[in-house]
HTML snippet that shows the backbone in 3Dmol.js (N, CA, C, O; Angstrom):
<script src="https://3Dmol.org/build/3Dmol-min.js"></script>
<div id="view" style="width:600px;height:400px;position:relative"></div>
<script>
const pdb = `
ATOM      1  N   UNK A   1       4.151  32.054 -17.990  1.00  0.00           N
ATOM      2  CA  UNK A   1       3.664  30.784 -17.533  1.00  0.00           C
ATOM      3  C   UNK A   1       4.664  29.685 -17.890  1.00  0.00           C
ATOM      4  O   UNK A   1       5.291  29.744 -18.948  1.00  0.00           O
ATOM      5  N   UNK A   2       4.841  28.560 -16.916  1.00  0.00           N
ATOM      6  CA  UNK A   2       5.907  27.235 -17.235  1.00  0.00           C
ATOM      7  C   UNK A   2       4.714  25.983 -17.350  1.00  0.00           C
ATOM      8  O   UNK A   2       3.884  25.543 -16.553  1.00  0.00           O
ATOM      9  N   UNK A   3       5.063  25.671 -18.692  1.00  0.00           N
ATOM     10  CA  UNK A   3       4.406  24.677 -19.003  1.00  0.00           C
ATOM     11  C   UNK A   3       5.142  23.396 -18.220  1.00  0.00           C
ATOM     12  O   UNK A   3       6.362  23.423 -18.060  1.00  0.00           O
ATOM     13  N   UNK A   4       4.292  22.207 -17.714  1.00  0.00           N
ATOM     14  CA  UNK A   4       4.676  21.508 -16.684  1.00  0.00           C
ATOM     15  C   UNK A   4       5.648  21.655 -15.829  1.00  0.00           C
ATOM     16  O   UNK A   4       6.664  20.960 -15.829  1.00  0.00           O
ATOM     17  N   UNK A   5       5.432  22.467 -15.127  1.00  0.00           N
ATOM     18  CA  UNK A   5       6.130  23.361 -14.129  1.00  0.00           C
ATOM     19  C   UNK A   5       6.200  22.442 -12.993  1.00  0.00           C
ATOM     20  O   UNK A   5       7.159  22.690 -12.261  1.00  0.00           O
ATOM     21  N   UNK A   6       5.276  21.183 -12.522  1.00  0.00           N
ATOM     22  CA  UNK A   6       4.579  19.936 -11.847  1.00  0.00           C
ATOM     23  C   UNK A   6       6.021  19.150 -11.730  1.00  0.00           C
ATOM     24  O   UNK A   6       6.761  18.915 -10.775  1.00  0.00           O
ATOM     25  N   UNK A   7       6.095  18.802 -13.369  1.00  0.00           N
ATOM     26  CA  UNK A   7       7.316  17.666 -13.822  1.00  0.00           C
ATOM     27  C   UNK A   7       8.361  18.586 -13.687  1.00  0.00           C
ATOM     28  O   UNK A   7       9.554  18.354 -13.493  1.00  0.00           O
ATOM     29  N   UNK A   8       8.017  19.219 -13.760  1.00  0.00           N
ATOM     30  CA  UNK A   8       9.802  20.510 -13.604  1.00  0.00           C
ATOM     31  C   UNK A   8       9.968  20.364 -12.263  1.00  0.00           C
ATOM     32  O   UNK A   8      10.664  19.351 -12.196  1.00  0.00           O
ATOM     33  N   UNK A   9       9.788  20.698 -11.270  1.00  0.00           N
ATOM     34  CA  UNK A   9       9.973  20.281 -10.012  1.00  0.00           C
ATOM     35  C   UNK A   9       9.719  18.995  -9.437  1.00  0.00           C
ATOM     36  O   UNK A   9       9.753  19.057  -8.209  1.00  0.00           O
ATOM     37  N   UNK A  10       9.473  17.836  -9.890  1.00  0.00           N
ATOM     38  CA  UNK A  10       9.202  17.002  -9.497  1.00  0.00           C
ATOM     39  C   UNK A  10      11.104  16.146 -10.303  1.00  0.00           C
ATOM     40  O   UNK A  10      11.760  15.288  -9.715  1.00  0.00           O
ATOM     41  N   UNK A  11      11.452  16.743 -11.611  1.00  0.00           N
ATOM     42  CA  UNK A  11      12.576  16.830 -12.388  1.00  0.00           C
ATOM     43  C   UNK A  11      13.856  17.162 -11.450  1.00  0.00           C
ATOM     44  O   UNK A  11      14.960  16.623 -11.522  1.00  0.00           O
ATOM     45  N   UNK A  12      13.662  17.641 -11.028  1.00  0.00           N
ATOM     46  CA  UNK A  12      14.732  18.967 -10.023  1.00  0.00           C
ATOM     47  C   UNK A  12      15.090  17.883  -8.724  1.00  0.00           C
ATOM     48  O   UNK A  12      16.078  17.343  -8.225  1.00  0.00           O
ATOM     49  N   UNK A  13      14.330  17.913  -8.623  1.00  0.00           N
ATOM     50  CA  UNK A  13      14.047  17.061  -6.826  1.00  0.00           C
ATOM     51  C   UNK A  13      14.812  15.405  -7.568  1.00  0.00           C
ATOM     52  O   UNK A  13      15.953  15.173  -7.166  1.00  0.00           O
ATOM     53  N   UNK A  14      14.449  14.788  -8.161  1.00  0.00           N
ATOM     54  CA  UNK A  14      14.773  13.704  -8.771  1.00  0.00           C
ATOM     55  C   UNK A  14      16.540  13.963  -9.227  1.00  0.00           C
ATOM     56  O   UNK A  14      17.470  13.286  -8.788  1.00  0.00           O
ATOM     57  N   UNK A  15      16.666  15.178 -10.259  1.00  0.00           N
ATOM     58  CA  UNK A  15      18.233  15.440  -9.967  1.00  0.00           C
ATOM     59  C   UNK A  15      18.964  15.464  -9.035  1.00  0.00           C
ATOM     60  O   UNK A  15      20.085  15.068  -9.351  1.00  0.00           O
ATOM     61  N   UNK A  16      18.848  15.818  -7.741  1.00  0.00           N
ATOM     62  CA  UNK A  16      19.217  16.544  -6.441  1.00  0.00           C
ATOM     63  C   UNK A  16      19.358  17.755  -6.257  1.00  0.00           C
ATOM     64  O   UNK A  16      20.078  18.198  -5.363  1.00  0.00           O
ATOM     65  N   UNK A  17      18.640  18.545  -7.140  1.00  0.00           N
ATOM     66  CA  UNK A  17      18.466  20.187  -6.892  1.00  0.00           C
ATOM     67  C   UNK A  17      18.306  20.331  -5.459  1.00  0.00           C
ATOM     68  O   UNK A  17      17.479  19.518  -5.046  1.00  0.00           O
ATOM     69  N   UNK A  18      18.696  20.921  -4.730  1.00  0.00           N
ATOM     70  CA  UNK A  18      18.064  21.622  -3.482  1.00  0.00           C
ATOM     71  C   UNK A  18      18.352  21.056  -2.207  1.00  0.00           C
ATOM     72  O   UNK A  18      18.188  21.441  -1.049  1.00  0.00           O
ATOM     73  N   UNK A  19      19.107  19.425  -3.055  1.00  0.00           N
ATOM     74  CA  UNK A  19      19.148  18.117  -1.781  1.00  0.00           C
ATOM     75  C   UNK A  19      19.893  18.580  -0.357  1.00  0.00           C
ATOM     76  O   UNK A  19      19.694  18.006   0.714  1.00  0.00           O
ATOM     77  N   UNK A  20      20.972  19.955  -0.577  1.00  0.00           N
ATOM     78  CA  UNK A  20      21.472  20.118   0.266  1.00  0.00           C
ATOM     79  C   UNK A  20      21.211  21.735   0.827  1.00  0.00           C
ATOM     80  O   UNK A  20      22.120  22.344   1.392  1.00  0.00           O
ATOM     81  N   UNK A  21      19.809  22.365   0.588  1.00  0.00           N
ATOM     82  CA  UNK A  21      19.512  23.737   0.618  1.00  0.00           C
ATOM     83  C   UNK A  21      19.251  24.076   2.217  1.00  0.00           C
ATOM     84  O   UNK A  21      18.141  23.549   2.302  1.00  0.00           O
ATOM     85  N   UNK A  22      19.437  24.446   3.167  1.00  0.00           N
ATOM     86  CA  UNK A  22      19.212  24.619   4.223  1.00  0.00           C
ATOM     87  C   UNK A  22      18.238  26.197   4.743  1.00  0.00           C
ATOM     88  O   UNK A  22      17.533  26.292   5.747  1.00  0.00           O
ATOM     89  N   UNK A  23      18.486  27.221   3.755  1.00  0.00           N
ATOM     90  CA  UNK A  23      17.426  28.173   3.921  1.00  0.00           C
ATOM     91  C   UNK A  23      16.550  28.303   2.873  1.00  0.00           C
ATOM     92  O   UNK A  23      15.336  28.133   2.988  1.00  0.00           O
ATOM     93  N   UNK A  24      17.245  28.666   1.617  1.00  0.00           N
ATOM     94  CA  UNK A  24      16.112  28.301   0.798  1.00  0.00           C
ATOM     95  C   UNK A  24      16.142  27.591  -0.569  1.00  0.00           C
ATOM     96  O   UNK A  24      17.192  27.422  -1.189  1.00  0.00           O
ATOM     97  N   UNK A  25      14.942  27.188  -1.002  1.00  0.00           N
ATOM     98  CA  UNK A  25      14.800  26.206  -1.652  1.00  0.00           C
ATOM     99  C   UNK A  25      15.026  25.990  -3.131  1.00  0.00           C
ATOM    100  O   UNK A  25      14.088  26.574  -3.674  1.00  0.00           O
ATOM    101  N   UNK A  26      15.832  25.421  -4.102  1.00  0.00           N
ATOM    102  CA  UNK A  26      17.180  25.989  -4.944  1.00  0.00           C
ATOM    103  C   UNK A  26      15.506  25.360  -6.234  1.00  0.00           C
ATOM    104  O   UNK A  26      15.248  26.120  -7.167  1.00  0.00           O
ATOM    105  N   UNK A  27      14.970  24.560  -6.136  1.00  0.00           N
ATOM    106  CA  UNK A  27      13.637  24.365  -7.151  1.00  0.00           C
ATOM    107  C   UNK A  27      12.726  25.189  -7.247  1.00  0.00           C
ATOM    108  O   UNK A  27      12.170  25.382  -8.328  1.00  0.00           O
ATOM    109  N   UNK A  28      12.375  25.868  -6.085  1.00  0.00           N
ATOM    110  CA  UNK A  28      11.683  26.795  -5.862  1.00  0.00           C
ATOM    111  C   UNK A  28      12.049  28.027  -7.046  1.00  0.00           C
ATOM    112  O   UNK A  28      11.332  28.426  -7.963  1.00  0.00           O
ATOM    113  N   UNK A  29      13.567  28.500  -6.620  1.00  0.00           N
ATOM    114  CA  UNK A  29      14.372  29.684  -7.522  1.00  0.00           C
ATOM    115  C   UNK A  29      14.255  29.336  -8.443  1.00  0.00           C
ATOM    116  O   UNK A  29      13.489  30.073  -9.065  1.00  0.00           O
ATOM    117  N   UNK A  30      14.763  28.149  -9.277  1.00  0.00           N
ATOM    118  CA  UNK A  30      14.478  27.878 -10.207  1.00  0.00           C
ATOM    119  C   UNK A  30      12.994  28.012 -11.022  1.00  0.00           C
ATOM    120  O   UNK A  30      12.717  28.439 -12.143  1.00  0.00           O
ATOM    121  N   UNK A  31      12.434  27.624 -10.271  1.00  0.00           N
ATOM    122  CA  UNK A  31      10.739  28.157 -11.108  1.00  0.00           C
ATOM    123  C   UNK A  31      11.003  29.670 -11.012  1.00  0.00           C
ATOM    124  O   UNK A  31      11.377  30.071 -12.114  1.00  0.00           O
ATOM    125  N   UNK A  32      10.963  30.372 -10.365  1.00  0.00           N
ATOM    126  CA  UNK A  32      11.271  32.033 -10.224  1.00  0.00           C
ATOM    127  C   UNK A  32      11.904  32.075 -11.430  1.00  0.00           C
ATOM    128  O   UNK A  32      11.126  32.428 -12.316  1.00  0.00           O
ATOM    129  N   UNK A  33      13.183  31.818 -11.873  1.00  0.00           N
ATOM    130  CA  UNK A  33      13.733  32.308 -12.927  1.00  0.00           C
ATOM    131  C   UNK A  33      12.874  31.930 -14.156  1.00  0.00           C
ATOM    132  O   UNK A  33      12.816  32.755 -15.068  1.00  0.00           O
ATOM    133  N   UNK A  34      12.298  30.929 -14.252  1.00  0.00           N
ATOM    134  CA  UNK A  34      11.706  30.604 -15.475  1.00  0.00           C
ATOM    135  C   UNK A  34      10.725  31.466 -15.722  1.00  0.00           C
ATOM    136  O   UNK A  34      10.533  31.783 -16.896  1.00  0.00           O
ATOM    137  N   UNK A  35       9.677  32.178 -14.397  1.00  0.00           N
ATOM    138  CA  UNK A  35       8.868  32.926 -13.933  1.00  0.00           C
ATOM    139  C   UNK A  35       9.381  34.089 -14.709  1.00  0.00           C
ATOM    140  O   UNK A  35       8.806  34.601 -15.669  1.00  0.00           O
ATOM    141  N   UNK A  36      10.316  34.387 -14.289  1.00  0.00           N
ATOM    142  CA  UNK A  36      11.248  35.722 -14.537  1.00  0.00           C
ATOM    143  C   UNK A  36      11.246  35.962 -16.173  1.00  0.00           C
ATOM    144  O   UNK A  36      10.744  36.919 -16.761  1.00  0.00           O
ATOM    145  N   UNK A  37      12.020  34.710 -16.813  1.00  0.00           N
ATOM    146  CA  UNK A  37      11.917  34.252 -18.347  1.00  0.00           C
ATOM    147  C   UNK A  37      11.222  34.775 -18.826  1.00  0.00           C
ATOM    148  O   UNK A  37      11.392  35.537 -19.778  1.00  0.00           O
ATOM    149  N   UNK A  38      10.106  34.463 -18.210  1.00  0.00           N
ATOM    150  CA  UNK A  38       9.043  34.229 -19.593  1.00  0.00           C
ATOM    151  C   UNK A  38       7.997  35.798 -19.560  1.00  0.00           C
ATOM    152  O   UNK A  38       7.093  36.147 -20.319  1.00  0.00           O
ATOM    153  N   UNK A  39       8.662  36.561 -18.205  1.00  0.00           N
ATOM    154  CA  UNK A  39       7.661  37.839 -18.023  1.00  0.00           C
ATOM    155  C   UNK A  39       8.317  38.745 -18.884  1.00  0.00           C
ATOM    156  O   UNK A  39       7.685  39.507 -19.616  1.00  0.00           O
ATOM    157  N   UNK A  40      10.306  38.680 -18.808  1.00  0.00           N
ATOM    158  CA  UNK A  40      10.718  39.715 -19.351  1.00  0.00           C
ATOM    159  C   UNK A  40      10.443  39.084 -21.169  1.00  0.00           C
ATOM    160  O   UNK A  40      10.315  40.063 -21.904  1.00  0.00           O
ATOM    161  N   UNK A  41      10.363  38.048 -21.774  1.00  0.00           N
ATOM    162  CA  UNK A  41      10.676  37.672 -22.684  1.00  0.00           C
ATOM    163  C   UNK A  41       8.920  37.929 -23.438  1.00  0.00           C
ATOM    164  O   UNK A  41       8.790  38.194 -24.633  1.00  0.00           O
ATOM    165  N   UNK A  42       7.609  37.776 -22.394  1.00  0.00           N
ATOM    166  CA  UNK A  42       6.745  37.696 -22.647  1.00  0.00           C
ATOM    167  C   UNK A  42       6.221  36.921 -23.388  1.00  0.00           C
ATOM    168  O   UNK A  42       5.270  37.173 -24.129  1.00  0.00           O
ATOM    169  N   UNK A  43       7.027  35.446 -23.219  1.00  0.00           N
ATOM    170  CA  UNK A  43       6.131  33.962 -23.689  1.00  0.00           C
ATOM    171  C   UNK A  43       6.257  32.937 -22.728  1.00  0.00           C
ATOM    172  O   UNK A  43       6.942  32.973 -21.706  1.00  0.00           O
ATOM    173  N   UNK A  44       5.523  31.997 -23.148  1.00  0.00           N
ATOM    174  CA  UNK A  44       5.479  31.145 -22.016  1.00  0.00           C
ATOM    175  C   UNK A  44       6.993  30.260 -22.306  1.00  0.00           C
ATOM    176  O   UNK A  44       7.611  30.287 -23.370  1.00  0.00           O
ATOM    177  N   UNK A  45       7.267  29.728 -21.451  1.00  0.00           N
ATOM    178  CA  UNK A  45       8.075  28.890 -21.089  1.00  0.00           C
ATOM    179  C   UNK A  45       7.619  27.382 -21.438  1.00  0.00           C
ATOM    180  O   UNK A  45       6.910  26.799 -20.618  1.00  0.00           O
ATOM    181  N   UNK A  46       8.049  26.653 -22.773  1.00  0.00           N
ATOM    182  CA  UNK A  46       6.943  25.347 -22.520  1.00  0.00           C
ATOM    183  C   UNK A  46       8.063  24.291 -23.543  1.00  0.00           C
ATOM    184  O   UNK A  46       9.255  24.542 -23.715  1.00  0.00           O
ATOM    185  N   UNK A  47       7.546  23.459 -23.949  1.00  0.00           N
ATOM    186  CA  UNK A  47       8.645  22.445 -24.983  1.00  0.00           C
ATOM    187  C   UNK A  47       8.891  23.137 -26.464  1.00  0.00           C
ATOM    188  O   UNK A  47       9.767  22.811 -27.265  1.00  0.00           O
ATOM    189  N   UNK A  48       8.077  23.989 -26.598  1.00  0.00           N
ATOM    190  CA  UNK A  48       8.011  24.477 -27.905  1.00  0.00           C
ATOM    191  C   UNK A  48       8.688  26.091 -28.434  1.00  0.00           C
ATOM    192  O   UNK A  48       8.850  26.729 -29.473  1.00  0.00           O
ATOM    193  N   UNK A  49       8.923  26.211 -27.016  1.00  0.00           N
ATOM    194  CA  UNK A  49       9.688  27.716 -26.736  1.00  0.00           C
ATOM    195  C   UNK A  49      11.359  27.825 -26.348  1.00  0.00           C
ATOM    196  O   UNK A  49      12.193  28.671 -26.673  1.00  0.00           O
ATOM    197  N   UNK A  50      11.476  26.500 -25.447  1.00  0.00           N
ATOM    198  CA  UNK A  50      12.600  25.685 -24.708  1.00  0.00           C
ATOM    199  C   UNK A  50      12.830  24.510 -24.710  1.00  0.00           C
ATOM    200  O   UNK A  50      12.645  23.632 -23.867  1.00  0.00           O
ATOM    201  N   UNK A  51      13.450  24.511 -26.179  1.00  0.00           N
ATOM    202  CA  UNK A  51      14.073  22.714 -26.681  1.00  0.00           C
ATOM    203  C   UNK A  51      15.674  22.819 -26.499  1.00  0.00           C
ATOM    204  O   UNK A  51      16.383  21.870 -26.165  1.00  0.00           O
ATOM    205  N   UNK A  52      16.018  23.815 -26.707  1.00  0.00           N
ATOM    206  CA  UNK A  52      17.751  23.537 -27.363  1.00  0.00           C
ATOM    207  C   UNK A  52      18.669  24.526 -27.103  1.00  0.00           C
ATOM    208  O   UNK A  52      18.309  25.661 -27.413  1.00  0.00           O
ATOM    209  N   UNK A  53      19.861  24.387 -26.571  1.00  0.00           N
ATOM    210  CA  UNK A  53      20.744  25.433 -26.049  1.00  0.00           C
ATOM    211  C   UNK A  53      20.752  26.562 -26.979  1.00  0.00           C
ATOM    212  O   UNK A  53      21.057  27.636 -26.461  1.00  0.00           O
ATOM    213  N   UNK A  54      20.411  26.574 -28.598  1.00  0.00           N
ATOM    214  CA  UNK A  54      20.378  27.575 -29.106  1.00  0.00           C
ATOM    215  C   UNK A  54      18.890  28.470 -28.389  1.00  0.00           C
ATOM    216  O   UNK A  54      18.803  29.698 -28.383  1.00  0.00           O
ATOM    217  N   UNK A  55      18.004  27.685 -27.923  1.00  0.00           N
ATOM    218  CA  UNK A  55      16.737  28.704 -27.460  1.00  0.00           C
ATOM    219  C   UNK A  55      17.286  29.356 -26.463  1.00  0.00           C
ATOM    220  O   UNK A  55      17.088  30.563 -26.329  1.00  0.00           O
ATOM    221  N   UNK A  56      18.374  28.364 -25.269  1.00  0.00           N
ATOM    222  CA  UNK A  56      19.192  29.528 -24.061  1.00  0.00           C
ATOM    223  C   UNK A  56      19.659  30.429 -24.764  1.00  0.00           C
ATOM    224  O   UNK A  56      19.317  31.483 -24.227  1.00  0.00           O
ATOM    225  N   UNK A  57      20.300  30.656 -25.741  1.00  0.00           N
ATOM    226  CA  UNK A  57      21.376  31.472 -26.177  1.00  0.00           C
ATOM    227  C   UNK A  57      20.454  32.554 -26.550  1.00  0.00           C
ATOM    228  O   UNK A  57      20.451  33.667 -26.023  1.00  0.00           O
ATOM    229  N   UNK A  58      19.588  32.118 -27.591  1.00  0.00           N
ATOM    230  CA  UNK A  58      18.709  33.329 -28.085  1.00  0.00           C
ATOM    231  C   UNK A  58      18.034  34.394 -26.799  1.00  0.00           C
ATOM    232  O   UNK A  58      18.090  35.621 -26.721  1.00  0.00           O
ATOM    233  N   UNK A  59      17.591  33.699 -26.154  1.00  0.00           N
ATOM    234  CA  UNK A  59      16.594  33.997 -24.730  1.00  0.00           C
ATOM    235  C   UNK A  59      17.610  34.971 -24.215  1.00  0.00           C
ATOM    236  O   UNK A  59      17.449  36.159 -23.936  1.00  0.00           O
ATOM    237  N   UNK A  60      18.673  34.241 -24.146  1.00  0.00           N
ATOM    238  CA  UNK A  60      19.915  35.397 -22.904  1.00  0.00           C
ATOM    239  C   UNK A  60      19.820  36.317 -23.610  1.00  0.00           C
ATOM    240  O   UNK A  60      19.358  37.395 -23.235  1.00  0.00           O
ATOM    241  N   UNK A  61      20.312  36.038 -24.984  1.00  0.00           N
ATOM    242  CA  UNK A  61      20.306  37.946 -25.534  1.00  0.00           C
ATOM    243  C   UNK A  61      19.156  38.833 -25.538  1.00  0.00           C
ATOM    244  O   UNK A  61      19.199  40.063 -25.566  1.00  0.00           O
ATOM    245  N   UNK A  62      18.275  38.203 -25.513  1.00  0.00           N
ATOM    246  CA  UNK A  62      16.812  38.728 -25.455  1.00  0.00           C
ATOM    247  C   UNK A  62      16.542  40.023 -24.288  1.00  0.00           C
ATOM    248  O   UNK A  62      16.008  41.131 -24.238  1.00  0.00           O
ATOM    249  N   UNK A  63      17.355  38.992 -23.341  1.00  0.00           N
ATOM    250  CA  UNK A  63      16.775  39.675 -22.234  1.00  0.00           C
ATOM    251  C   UNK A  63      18.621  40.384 -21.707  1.00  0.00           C
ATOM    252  O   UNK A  63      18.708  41.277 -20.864  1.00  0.00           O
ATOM    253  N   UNK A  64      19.333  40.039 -22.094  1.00  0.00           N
ATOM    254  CA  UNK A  64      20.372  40.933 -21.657  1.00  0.00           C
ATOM    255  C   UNK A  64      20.653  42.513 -21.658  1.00  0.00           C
ATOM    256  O   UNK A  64      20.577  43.199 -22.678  1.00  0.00           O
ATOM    257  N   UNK A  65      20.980  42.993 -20.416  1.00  0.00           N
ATOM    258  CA  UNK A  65      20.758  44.301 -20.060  1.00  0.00           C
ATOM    259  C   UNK A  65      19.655  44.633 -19.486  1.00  0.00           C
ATOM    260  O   UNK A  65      19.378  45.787 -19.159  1.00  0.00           O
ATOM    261  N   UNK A  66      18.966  43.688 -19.325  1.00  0.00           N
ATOM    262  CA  UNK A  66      17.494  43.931 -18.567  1.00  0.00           C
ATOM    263  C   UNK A  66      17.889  43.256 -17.243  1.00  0.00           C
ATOM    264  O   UNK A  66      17.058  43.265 -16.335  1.00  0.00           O
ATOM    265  N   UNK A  67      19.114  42.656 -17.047  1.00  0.00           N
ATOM    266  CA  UNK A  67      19.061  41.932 -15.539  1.00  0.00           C
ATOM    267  C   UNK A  67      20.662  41.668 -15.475  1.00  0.00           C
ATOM    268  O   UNK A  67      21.385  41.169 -16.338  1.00  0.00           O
ATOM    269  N   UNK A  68      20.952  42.100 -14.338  1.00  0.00           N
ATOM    270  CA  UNK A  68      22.783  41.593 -14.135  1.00  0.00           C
ATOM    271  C   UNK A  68      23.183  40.536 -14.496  1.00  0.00           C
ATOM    272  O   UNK A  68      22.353  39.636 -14.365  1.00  0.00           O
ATOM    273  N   UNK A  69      24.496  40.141 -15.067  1.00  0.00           N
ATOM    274  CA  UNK A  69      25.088  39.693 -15.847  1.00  0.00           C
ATOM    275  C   UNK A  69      24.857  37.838 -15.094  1.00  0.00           C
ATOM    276  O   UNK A  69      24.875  36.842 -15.817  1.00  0.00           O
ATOM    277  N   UNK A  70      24.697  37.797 -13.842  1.00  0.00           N
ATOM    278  CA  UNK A  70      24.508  36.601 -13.021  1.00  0.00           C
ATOM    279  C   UNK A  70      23.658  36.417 -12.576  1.00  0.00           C
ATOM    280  O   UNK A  70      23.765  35.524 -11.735  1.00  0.00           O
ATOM    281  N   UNK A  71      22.237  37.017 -12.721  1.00  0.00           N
ATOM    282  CA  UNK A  71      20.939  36.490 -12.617  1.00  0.00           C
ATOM    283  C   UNK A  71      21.188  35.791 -14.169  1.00  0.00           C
ATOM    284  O   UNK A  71      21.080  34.571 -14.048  1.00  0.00           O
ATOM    285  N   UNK A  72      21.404  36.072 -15.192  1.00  0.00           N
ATOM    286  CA  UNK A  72      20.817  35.597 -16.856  1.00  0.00           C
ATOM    287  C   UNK A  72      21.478  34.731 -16.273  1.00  0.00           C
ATOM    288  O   UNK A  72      20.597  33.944 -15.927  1.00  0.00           O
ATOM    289  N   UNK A  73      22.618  34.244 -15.849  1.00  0.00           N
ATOM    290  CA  UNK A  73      23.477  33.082 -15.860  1.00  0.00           C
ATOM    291  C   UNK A  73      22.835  32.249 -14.945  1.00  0.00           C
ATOM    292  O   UNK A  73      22.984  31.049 -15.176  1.00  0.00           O
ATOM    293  N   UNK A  74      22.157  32.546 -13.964  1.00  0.00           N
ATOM    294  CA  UNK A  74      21.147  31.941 -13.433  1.00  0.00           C
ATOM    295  C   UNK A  74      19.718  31.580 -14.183  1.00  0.00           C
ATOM    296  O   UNK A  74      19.090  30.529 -14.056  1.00  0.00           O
ATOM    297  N   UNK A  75      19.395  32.627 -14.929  1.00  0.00           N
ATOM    298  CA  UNK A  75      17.946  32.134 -15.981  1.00  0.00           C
ATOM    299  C   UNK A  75      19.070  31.029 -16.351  1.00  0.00           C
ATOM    300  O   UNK A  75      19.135  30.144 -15.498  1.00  0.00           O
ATOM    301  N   UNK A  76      19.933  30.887 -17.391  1.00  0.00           N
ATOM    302  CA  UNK A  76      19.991  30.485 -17.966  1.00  0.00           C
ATOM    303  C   UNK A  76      20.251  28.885 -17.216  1.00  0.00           C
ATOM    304  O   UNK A  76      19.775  27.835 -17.647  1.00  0.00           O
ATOM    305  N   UNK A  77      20.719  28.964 -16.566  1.00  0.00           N
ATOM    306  CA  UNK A  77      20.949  27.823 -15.738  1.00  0.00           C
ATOM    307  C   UNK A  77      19.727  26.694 -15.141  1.00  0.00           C
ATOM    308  O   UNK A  77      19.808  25.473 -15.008  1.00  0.00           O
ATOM    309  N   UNK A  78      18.303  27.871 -14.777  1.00  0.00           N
ATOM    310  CA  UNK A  78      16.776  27.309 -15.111  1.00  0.00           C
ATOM    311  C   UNK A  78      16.724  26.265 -16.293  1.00  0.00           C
ATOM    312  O   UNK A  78      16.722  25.034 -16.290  1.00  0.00           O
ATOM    313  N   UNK A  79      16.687  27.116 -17.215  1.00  0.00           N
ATOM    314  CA  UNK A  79      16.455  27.051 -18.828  1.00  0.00           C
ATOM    315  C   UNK A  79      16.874  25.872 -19.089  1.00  0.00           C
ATOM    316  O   UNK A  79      16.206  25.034 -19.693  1.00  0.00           O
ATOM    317  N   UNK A  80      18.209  25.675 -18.585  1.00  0.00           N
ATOM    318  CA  UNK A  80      19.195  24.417 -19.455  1.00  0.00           C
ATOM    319  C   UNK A  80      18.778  22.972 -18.524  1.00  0.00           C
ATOM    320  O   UNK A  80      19.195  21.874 -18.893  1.00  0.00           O
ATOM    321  N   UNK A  81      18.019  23.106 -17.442  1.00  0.00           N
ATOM    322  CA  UNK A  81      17.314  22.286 -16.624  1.00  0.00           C
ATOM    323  C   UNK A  81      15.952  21.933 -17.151  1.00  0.00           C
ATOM    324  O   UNK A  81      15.479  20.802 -17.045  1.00  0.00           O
ATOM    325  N   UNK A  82      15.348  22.929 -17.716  1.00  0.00           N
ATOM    326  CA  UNK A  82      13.722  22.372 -18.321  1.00  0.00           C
ATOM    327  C   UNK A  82      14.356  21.735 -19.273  1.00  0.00           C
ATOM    328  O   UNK A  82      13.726  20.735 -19.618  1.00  0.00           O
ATOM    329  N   UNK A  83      15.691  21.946 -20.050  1.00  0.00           N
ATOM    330  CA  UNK A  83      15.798  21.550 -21.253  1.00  0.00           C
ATOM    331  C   UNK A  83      16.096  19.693 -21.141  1.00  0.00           C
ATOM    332  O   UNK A  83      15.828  18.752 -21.888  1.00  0.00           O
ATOM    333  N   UNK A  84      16.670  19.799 -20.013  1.00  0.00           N
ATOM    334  CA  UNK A  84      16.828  18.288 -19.354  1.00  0.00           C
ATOM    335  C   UNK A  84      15.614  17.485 -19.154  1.00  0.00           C
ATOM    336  O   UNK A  84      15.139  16.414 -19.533  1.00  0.00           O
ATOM    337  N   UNK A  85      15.282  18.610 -18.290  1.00  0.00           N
ATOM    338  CA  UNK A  85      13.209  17.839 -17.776  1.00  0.00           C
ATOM    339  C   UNK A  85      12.729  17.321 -19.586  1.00  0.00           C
ATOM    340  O   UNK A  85      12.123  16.251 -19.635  1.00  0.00           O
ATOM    341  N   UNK A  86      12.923  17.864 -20.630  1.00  0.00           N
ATOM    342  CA  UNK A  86      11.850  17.841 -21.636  1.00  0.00           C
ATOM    343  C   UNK A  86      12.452  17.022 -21.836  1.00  0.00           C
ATOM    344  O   UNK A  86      11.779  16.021 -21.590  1.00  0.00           O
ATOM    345  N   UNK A  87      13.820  16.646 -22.307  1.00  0.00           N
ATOM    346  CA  UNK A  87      14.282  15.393 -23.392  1.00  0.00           C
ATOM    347  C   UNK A  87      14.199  13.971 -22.449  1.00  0.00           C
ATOM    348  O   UNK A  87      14.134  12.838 -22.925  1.00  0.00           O
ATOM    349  N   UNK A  88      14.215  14.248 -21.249  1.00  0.00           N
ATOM    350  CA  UNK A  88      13.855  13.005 -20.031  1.00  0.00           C
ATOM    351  C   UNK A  88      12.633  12.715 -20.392  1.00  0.00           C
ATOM    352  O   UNK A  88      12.349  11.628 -20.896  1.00  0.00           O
ATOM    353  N   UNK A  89      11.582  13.863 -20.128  1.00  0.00           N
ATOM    354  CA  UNK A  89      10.491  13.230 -20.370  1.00  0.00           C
ATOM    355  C   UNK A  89       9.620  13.111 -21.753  1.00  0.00           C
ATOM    356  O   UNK A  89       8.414  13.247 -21.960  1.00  0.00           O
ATOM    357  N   UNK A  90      10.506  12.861 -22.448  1.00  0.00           N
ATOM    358  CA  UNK A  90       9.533  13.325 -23.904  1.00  0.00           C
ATOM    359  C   UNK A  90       9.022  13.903 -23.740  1.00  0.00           C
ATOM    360  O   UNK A  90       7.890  13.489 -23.495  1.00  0.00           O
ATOM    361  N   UNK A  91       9.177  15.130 -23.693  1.00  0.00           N
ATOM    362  CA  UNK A  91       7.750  16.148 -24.043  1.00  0.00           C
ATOM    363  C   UNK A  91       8.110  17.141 -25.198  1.00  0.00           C
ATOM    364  O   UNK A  91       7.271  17.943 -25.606  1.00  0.00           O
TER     365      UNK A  91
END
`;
const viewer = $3Dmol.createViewer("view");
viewer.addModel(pdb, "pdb");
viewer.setStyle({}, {cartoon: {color: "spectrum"}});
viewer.zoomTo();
viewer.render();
</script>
């Protein structure tokens, strides 16, 4: 589960995630990966799980070898975006 998953995409769209996506929708993926996160990692995704590039770092190894070397680089690329959404929005 992504805790304000709402403000996370509403975050994304406000960055220009996606501003130039023509098939599919780059906020959308992004929730997927966090989706992805938190199934292989089996916690939620929320401010208290995902504050600080050390939580990316930990998370990647977590789950490394469980997914090609450029999906994680893609989680991780999610990840370092909620990490934006949270310190934007205080949470």
């Amino acid at each position: 589960m992504i805790h304000h998953k709402n403000v996370y995409l509403d975050f994304l769209s406000r960055q220009g995630v996606g501003s130039k996506d023509v098939v599919a929708s780059s906020p959308a993926s992004y929730v997927s990966y966090l989706n992805s996160v938190a199934k292989l990692t089996g916690m939620d995704v929320s401010p208290a799980t995902l504050r600080t590039e050390r939580d990316v770092q930990s998370i990647a190894r977590r789950i490394s070898g469980k997914r090609a070397n450029n999906t994680i680089r893609n989680y991780c690329s999610a990840m370092r975006q909620y990490i934006s959404m949270v310190e934007a929005e205080g949470l």
